[in-house]
C-alpha positions in Angstrom: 82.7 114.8 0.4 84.5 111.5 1.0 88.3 111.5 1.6 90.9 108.2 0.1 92.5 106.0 2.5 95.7 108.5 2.1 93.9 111.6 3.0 91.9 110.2 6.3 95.7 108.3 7.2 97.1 112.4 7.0 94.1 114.0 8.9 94.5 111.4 11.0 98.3 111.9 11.8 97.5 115.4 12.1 94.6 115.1 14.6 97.5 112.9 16.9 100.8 115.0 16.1 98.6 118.5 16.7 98.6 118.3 20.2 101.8 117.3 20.2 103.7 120.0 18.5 101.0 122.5 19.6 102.1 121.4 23.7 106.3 122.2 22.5 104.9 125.7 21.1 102.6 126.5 23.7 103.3 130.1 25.2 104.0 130.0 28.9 105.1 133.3 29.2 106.0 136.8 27.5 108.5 139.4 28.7 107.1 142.9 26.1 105.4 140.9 23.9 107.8 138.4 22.7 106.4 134.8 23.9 108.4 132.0 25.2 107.4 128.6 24.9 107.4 125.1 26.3 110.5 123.9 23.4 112.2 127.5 24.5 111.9 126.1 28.3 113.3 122.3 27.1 116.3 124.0 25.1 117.2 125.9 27.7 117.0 123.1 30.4 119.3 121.3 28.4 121.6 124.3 27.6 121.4 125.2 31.4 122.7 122.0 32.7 125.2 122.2 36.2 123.4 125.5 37.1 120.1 124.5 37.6 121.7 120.7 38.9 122.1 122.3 42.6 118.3 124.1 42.3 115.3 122.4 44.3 113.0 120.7 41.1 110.5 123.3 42.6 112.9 126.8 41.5 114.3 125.0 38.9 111.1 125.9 36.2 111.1 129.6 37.2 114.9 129.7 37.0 114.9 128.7 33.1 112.2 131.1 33.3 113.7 134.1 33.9 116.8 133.0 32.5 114.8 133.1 29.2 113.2 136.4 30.0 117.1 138.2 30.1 118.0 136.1 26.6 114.7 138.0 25.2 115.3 141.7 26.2 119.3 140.9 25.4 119.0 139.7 22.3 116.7 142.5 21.0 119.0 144.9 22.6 121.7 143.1 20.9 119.9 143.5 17.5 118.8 147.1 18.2 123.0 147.7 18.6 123.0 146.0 15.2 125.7 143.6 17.0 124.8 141.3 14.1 126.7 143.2 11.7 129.8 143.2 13.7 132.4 141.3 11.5 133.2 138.3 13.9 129.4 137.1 14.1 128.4 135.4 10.9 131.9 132.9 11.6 130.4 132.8 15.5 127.0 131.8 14.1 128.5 129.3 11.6 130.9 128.1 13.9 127.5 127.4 16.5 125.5 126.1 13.8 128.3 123.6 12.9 128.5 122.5 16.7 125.0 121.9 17.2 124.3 120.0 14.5 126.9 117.5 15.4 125.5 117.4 19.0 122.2 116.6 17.0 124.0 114.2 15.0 125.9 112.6 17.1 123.0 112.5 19.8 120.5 110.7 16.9 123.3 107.8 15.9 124.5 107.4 19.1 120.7 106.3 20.4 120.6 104.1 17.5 123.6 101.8 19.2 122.7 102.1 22.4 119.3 99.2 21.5 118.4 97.0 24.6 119.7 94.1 22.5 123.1 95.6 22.1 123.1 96.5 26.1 122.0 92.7 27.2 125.0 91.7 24.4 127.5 93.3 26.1 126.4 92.4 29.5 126.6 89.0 28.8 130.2 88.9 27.1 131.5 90.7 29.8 130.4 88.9 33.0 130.8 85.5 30.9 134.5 86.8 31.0 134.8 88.0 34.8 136.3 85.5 36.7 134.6 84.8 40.2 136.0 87.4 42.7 135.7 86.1 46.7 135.0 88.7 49.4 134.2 88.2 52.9 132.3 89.6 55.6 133.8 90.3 58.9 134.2 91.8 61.9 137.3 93.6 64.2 138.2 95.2 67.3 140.8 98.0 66.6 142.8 98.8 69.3 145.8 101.0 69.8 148.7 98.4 71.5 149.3 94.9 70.9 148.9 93.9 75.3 145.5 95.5 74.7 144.9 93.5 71.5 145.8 90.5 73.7 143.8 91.1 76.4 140.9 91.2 74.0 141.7 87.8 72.6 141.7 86.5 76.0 138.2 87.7 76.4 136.9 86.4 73.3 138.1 82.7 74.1 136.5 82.5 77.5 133.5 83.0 75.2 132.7 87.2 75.0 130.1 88.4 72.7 132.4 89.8 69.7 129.7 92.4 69.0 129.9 93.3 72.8 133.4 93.7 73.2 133.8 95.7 69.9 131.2 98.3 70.8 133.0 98.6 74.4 136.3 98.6 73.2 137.2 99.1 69.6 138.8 102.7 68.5 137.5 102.2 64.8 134.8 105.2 64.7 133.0 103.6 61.5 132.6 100.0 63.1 132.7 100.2 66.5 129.4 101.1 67.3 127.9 98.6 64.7 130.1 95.9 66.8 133.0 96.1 64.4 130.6 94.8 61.8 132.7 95.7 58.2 130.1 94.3 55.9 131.2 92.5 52.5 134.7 93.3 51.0 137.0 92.4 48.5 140.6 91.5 49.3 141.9 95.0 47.6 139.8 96.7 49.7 141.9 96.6 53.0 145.1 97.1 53.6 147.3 94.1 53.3 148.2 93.1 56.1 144.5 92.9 57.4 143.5 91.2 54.3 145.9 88.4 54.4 144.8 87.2 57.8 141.4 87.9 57.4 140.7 86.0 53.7 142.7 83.0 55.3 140.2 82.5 58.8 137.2 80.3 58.2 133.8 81.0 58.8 133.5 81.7 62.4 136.9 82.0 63.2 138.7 84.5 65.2 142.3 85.7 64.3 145.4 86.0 66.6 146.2 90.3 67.2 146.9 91.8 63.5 149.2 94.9 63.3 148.4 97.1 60.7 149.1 101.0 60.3 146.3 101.9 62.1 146.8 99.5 65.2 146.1 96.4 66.6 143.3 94.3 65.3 141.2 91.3 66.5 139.7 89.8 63.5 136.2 87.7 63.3 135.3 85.9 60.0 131.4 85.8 59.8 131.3 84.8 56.3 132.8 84.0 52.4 131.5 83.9 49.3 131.9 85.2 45.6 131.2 88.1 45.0 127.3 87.7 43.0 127.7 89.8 39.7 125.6 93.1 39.3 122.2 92.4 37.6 121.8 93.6 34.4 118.9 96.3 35.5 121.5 97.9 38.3 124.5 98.7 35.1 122.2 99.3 31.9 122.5 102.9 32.3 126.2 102.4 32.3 126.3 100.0 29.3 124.1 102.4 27.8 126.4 105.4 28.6 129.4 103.3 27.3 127.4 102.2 23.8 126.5 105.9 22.8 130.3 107.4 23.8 131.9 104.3 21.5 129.4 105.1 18.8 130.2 108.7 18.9 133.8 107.8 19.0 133.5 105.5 16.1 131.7 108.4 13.8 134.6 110.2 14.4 137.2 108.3 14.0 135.6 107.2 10.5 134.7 110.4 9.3 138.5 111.0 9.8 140.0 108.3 8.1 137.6 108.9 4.9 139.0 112.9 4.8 142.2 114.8 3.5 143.1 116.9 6.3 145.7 119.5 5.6 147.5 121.9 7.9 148.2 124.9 5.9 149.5 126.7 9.2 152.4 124.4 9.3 155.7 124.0 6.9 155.2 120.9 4.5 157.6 117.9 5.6 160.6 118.0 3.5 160.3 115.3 1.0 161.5 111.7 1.7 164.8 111.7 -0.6 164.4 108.6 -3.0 166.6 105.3 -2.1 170.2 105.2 -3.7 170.0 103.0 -6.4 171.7 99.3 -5.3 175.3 99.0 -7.1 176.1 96.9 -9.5 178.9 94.8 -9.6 181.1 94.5 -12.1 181.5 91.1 -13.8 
């Protein structure tokens, strides 16, 4: 028997799609007879969330497992109790329905948006408008009075190692032992008086004692720059994030302005009394 071009194209899409769907339904497990599957295990995972977040990925599996095993013998002792017919569930179940299908929905569309041409889009507007931020990267020596602070100053002109004299002296706890090495920053990221002195050395340069609220500082500019931009590989989850939230915001908001809403639970607004007709003069 021969088959037309339409019925090998369907055997065909159901020899791939088989295993497929026959993977999702495959039984892993079965707690008196009733099976659980592979799409049971993916539900719950999803439905599970924060609680299995703080597992090992080894316990994690047997967690959902068992989990699944107590929904089982729960919901048939629920069904034997005929808790089904209690008057509240149908509007639970409707209620549940309702909520899940506009996850669903909302999930589908918002995926849609979130297109790698849309994410490089928005990359690109947005660091074309960021204006060049400058940080530096420097060291200090944070002491506790301003004669030590001195003293340290002293050293450092007759030609001290700076990295030297931090690790010997300096009272920071984070820089000290890294020879009061602070890395990259931004101006915001210090306290003020620090970063006033500090963005206005030159590279090399060693400042007069700072006082600040956490001492006396020796300051040592190694080097400025602007600040480089983040690649668009390092923030595409972000911009992805941000895309499928607006989109999901965006349904909304439309779906509302297209509807009637109205609160029956609340008195109607008293009606606006019409304008006075204007008065007309007299000739």
């Amino acid at each position: 028997m021969k088959l037309s071009r339409l019925g090998m194209l369907s055997l065909g899409l159901a020899l791939v799609a088989t295993p497929v769907f026959a993977q999702a339904d495959k039984v892993v497990a079965r707690v008196d007879g009733i099976a659980i599957t592979e799409r049971e295990i993916s539900l719950a995972t999803e439905d599970l969330g924060e609680r299995l977040a703080q597992l090992p990925d080894e316990r994690k599996r047997d967690e959902v497992i068992n989990y699944l095993v107590d929904l089982k013998l729960g919901a048939r002792a629920a069904a034997a109790a005929k808790t089904a017919d209690a008057p509240d569930f149908a509007a639970r179940l409707a209620y549940f329905r309702e909520k899940v299908l506009l996850d669903q929905y909302l999930t589908a569309e918002a995926k849609k948006a979130a297109t790698p041409e849309a994410a490089r889009k928005l990359y690109d507007e947005t660091t074309k408008a960021m204006a060049p931020e400058e940080e530096v990267n420097a060291r200090h020596i944070l002491v506790e009075e301003e004669a030590q602070a001195k003293a340290v100053a002293e050293r450092l002109k007759k030609g001290e190692d700076f990295a030297k004299v931090a690790a010997e002296l300096s009272k920071d706890p984070g820089s000290g032992k890294e020879g009061g090495s602070l890395g990259w920053f931004t101006k915001d990221r210090m306290v003020p008086e620090f970063a006033d002195v500090a963005f206005k050395l030159n590279k090399g340069q060693v400042s007069d004692p700072v006082k600040s609220q956490f001492g006396w500082h020796v300051i040592k500019l190694e080097d400025k720059r602007s600040k480089p931009l983040p690649d668009f590989a390092t923030v595409k989850p972000q911009i992805d994030q941000y895309l499928e939230r607006k989109a999901q915001q965006d349904i909304i908001v439309a779906l509302r302005e297209k509807a009637k809403v109205e609160r029956l639970d609340q008195p109607a607004a008293p009606a606006t009394p019409a304008p006075a007709p204007a008065e007309t003069k007299k000739p």
